[in-house]
C-alpha positions as CSV (number, residue, x, y, z in Angstrom):
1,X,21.4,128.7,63.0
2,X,19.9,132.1,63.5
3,X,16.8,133.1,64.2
4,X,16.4,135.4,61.0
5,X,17.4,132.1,58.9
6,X,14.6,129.9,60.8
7,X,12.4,132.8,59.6
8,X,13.3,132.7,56.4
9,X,12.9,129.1,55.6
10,X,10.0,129.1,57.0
11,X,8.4,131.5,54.9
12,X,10.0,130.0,51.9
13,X,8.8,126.6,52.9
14,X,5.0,128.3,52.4
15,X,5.5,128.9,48.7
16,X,7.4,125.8,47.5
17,X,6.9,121.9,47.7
18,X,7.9,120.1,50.6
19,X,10.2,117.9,48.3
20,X,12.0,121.1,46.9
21,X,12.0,122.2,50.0
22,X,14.1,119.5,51.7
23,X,16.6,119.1,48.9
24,X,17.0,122.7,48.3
25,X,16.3,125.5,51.0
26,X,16.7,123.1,53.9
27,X,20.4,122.0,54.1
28,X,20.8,126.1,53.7
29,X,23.2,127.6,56.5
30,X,24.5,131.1,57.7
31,X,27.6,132.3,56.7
32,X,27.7,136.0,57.4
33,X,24.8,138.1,58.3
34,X,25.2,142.1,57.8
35,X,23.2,144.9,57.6
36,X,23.2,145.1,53.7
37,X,23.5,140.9,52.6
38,X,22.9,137.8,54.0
39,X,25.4,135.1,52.9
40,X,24.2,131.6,52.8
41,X,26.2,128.4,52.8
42,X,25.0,125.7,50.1
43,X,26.1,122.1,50.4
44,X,27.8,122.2,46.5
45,X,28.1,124.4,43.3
46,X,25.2,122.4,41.3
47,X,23.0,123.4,44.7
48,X,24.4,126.7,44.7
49,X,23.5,127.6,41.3
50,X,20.1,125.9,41.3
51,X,19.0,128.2,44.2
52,X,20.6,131.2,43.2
53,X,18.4,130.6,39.5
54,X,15.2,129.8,40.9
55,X,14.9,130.7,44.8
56,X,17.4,133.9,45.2
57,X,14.3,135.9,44.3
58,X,11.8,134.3,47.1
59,X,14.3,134.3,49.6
60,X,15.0,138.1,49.2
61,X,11.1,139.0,48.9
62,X,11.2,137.0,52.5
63,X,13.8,138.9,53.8
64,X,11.5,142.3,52.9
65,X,9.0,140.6,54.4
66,X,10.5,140.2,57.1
67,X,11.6,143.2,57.6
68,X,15.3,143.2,56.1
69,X,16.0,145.2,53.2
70,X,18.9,143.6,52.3
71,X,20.7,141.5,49.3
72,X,21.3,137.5,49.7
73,X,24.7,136.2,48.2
74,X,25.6,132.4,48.2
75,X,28.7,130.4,48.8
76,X,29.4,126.5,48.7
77,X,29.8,125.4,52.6
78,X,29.4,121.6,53.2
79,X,27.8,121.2,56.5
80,X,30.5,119.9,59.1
81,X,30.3,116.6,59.9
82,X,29.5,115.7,63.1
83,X,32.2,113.7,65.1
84,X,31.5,110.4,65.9
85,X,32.6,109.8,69.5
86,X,34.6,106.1,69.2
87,X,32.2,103.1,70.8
88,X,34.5,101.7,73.3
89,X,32.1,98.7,73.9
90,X,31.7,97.6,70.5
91,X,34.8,95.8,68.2
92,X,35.6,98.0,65.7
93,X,34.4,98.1,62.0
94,X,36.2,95.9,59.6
95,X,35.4,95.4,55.6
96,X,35.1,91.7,55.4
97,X,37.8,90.4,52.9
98,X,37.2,88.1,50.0
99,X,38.6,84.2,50.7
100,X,39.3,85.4,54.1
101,X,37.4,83.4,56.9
102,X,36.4,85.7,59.8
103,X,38.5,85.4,63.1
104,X,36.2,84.4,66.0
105,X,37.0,87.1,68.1
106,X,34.1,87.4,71.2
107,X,35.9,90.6,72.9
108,X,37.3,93.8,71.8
109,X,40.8,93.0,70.4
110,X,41.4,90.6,68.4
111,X,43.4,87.6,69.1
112,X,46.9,86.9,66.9
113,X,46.3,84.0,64.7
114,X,50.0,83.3,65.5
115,X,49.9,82.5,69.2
116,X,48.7,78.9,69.9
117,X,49.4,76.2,71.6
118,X,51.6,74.0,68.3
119,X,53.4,77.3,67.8
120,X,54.7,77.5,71.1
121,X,58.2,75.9,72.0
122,X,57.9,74.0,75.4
123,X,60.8,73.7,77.4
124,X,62.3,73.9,81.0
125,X,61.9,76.8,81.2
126,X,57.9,77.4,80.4
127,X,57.0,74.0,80.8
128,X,54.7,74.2,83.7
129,X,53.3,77.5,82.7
130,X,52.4,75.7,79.1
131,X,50.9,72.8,80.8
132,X,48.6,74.7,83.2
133,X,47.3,77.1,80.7
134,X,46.4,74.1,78.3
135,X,44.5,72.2,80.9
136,X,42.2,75.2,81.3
137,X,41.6,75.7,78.2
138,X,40.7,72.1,77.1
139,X,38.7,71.6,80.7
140,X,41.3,69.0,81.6
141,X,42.4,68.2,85.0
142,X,43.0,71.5,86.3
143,X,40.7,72.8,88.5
144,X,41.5,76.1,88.8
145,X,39.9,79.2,87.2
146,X,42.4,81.9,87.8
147,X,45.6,81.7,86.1
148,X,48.7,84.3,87.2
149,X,51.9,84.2,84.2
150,X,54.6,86.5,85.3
151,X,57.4,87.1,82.5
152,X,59.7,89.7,81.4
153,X,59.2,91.3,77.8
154,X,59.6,88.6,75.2
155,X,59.0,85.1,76.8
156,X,55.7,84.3,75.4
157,X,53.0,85.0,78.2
158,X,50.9,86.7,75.5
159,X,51.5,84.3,73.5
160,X,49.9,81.4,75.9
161,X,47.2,84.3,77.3
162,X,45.9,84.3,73.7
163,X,46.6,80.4,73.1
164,X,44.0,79.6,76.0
165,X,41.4,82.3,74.1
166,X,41.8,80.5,70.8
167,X,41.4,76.7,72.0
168,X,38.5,77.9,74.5
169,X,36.9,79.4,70.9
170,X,37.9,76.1,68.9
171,X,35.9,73.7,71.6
172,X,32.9,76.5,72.2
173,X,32.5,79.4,69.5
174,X,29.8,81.3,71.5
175,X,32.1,81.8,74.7
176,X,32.5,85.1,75.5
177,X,36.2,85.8,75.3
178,X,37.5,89.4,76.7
179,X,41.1,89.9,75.5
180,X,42.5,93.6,76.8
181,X,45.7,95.4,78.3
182,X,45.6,96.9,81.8
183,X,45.7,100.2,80.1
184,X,42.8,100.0,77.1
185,X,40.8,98.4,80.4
186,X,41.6,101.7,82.1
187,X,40.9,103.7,78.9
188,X,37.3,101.9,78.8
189,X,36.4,102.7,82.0
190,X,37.6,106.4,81.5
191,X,35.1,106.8,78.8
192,X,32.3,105.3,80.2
193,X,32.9,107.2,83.1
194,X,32.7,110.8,80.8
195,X,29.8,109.4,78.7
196,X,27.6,108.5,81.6
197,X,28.0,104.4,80.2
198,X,29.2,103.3,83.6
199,X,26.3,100.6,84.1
200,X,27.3,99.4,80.3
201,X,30.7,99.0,81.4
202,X,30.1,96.8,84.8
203,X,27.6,94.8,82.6
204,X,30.1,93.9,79.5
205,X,32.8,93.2,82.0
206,X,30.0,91.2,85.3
207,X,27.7,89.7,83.3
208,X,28.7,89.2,80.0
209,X,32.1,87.8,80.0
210,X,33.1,84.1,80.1
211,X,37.0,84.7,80.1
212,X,38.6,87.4,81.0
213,X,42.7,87.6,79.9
214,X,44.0,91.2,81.3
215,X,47.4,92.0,80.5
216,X,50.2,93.9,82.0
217,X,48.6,94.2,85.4
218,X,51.5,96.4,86.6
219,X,50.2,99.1,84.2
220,X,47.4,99.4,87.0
221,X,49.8,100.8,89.4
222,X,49.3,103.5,91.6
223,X,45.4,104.2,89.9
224,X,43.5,103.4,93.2
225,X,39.7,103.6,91.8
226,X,40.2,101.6,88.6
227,X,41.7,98.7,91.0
228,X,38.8,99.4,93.2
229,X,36.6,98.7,90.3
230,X,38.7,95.7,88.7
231,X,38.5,94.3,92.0
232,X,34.5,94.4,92.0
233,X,34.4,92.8,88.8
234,X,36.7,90.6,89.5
235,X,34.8,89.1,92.7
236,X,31.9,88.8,90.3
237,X,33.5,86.9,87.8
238,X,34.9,84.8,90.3
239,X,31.9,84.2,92.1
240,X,30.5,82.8,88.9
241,X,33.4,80.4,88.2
242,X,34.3,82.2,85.0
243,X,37.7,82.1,84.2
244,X,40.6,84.7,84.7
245,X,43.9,84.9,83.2
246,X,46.2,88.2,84.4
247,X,49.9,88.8,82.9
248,X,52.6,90.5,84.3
249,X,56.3,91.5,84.2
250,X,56.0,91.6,88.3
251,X,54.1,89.7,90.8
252,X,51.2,92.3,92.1
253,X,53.0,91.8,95.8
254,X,55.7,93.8,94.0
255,X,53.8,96.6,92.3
256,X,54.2,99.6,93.4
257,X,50.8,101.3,95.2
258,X,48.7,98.2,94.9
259,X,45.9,97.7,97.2
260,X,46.0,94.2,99.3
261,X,42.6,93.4,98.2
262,X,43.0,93.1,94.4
263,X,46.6,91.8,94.8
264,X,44.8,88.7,96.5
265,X,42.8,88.5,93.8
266,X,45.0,88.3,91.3
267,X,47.0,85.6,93.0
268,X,44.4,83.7,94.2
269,X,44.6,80.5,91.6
270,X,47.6,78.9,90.1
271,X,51.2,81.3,89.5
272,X,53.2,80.6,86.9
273,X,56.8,82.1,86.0
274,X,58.4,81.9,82.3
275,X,62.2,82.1,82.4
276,X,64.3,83.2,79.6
277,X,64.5,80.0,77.4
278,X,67.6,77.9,78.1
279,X,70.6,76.6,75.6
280,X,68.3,73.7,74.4
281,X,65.0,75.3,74.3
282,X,67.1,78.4,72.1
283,X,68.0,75.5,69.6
284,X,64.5,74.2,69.4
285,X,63.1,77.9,68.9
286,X,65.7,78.5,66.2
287,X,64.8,75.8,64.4
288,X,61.2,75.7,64.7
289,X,61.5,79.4,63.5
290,X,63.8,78.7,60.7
291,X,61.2,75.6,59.7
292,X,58.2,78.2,60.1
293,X,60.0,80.7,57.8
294,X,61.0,78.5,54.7
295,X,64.8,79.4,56.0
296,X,67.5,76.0,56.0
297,X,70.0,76.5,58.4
298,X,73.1,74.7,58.8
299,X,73.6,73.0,62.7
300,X,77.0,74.7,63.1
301,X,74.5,78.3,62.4
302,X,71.5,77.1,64.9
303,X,74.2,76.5,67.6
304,X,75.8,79.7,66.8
305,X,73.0,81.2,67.0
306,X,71.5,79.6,70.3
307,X,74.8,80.6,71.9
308,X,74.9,84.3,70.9
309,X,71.0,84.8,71.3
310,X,70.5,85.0,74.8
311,X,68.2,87.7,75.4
312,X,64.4,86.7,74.7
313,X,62.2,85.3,72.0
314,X,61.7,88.2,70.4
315,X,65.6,89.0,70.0
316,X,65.8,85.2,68.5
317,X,62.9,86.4,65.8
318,X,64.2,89.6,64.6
319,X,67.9,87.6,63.7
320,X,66.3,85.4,61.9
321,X,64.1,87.5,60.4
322,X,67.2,90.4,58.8
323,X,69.6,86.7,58.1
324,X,66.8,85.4,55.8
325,X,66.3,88.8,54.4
326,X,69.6,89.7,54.0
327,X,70.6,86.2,52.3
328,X,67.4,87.0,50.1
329,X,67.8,90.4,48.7
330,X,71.5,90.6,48.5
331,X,71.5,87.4,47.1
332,X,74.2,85.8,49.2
333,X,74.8,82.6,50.8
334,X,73.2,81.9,54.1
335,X,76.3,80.7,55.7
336,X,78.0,81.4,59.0
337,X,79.8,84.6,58.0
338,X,76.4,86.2,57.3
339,X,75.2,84.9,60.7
340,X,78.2,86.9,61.9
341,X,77.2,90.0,60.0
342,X,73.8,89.7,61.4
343,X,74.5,89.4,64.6
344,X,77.1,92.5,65.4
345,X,72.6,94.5,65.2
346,X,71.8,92.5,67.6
347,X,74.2,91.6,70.1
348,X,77.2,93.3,72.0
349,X,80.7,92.0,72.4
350,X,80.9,89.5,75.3
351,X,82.5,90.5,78.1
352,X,83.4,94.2,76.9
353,X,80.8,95.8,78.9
354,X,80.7,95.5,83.1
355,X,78.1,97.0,85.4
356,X,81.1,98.8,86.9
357,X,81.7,100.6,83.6
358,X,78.0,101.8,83.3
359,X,77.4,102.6,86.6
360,X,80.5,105.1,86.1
361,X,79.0,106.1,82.8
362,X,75.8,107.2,84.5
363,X,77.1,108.8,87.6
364,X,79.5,111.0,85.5
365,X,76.7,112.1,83.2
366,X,74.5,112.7,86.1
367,X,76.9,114.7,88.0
368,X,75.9,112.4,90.7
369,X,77.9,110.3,93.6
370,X,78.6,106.6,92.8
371,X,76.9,106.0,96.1
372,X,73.7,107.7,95.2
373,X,72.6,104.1,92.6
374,X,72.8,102.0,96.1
375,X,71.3,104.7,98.5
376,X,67.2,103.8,99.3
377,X,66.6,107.8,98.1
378,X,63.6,108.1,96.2
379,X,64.2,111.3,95.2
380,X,63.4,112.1,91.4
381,X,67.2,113.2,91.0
382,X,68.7,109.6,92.4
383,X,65.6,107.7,91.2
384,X,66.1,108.3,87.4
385,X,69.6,108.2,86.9
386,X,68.9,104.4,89.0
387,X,66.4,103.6,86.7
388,X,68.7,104.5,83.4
389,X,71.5,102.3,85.0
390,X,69.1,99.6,85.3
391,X,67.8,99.7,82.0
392,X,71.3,100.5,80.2
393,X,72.6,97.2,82.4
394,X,69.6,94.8,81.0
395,X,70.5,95.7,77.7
396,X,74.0,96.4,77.2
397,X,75.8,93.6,80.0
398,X,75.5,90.1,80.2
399,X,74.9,90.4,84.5
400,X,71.7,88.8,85.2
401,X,68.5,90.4,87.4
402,X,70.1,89.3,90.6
403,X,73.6,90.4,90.0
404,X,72.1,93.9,88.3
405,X,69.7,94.2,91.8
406,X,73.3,93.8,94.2
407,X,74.7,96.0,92.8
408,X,72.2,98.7,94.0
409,X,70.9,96.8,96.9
410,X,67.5,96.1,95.3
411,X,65.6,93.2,94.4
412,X,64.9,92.2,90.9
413,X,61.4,93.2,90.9
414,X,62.4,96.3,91.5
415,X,64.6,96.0,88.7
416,X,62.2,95.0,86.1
417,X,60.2,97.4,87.6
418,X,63.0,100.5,86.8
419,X,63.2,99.4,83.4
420,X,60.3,99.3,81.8
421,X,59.8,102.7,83.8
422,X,62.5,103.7,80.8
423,X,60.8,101.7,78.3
424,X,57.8,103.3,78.6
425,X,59.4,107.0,78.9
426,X,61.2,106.1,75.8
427,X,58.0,106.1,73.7
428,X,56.4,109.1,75.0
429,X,59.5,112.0,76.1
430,X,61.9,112.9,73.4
431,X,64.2,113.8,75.9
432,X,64.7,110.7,77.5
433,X,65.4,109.1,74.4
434,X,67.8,111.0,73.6
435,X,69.8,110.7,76.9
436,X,69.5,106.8,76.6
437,X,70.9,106.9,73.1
438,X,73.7,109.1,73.7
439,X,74.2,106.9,76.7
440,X,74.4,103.8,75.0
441,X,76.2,105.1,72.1
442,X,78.8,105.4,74.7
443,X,78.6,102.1,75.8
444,X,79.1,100.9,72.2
445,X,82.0,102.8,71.0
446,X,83.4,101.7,75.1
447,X,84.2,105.7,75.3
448,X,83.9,105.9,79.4
């Protein structure tokens, strides 16, 4: 505001009531100031036209006064609203819901009333990972605070991450649950950082956390003084016997630019792997699904189904999920020529797609030698066209991590590092995308 207007108000302020004052001439702000007019910004038209009835005259005798022979002219200009900078600290607002109980959520996300321990189908392959993460979260027999799940995409480590936060809450409501991804946990500590909340930070994380479940470690990759940090708090959590649960697609020893110290950490309970789910825990999913959903299947469709859907939970879901809709808004039987149907979205032909085939898709559109894929180059030009053969050859062959990893001479950490390299590109560069599906398009129609 300028000085003349401070000047102005003030003189204004001498003649009228302090209540007039505050509602009226107060909330007053500069628009335009010229030799010949001042132009004043009122919060509304009713304000507007109340000052300009009763005050225009005051305000220009105090301009005279003041030394300013000039005419005052008024405009409606609601004062900006000042942004409110986001509390990363706190949870964020919600409007309570009628009928609704509250969810008992003690850290910043929210856990998914979906993903506890009844819901989750136990078989060979996530058995021991089940049975470890519910004996420390009932207090059982293990002994162990620090908890390690490693899983690809879609094989339920969230899933039992967030089943451990809701039992712990069911047997003590005041524990101090801290649910957060590797990179909102990065975010946090950006912001502190910039808003001088540093000590805040170390506190909510040190001394005010009973359980901490980070996920996606290997987001932490490569960011040397958030691990540096993480570390620290995680030696004090330790220290204090609180307990830690960490998911990741790769085991820290296998994330790239990860210091020794807080890959120790995180490995230094109990490690637990979850394998895609075999042929008999596919059937049990199905049908536990299907039972969830209010959706009968015949057996000759849940074996159909178990055999074709090989991929991950989450493949198994969205089936189900477009055959009960389909069977419900085009009002046709639920039989095993709509399984069919369904399944051309989310499946590819067996055996129509080898890794020789892609890998001379990818070298042709890369202008690149079939050599260069194998080749330990890390240069960006061999890297990425390595990483788009890896991802197109998770998603469009049946070859499995270790036969994908041969045939580039890598491991298949590496590999499940390399894609999700593309996964996350895909959400964030146009371009990419657009390579990938062109390049799978081509894979579909088999046009090498």
């Amino acid at each position: 505001m300028s000085t003349l207007l401070d000047e102005l108000k003030n003189h204004v302020k001498e003649h009228i009531s302090e209540k007039s004052y505050s509602m009226w001439i107060n909330p007053l702000s500069l628009i335009d100031e010229k030799d010949d007019a001042l132009v004043l910004g009122c919060p509304n038209k009713f304000s507007m036209n109340w000052i300009m009835d009763h005050y225009s005259a005051l305000l220009e005798g105090g301009l005279k006064l003041l030394g300013k022979n000039c005419n005052v002219s008024f405009k409606v200009a609601a004062p900006a609203r000042k942004k409110k900078e986001p509390d990363m600290f706190q949870p964020s607002p919600q409007m309570d819901i009628p009928n609704i109980a509250p969810r008992r959520d003690k850290g910043r996300f929210r856990f998914n009333r979906e993903f506890t321990f009844d819901r989750f189908v136990v078989g060979s392959c996530n058995e021991f990972a089940y049975s470890v993460s519910k004996a420390m979260a009932s207090g059982g027999s293990c002994s162990y605070d620090t908890l390690f799940m490693m899983a690809n995409t879609g094989l339920g480590k969230s899933h039992l991450s967030q089943s451990i936060g809701h039992m712990l809450l069911d047997n003590n409501p005041d524990v101090r649950a801290y649910y957060i991804t590797a990179e909102d946990f990065v975010n946090e500590m950006i912001f502190a950082l910039k808003n001088n909340r540093i000590d805040e930070f170390k506190n909510k994380y040190r001394r005010s956390c009973d359980v901490l479940m980070l996920e996606e470690v290997h987001f932490l990759s490569g960011k040397e003084k958030i691990q540096a940090e993480l570390g620290y708090t995680l030696d004090a959590l330790a220290n204090d016997r609180k307990k830690l649960i960490f998911t990741s697609s790769l085991l820290p020893k296998d994330i790239p630019n990860m210091s020794k110290e807080l890959s120790s950490r995180l490995t230094s309970g109990l490690i637990t792997t979850l394998d895609k789910p075999d042929y008999n825990t596919r059937v049990k999913i199905i049908e536990k699904k299907a039972s969830e959903n209010n959706l009968m299947l015949s057996e000759e469709i849940v074996h159909f189904f178990a055999e074709k859907l090989n991929k991950d939970i989450r493949q198994i879901e969205s089936a189900l999920r477009c055959f009960k809709a389909k069977a419900d808004f085009m009002k046709v039987k639920a039989d095993i020529n709509l399984a069919k149907e369904v399944l051309k979205y989310h499946i590819t032909e067996q055996g129509a797609i080898s890794l020789d085939n892609i890998k001379r898709l990818v070298c042709k559109y890369y202008q690149i030698e079939h050599a260069v894929l194998p080749s330990r180059s890390r240069k960006k030009i061999h890297a990425y066209p390595r990483n788009i053969y890896v991802y197109l050859s998770r998603n469009y062959s049946d070859a499995t991590l270790e036969e994908i990893g041969k045939s580039i001479n890598r491991n298949h950490s590496t590999i499940i590092y390399s894609s999700e390299v593309i996964e996350k590109k895909l959400r964030i560069d146009k371009k990419v995308k657009n390579q990938v599906d062109f390049l799978s398009q081509k894979i579909k129609d088999s046009a090498f």
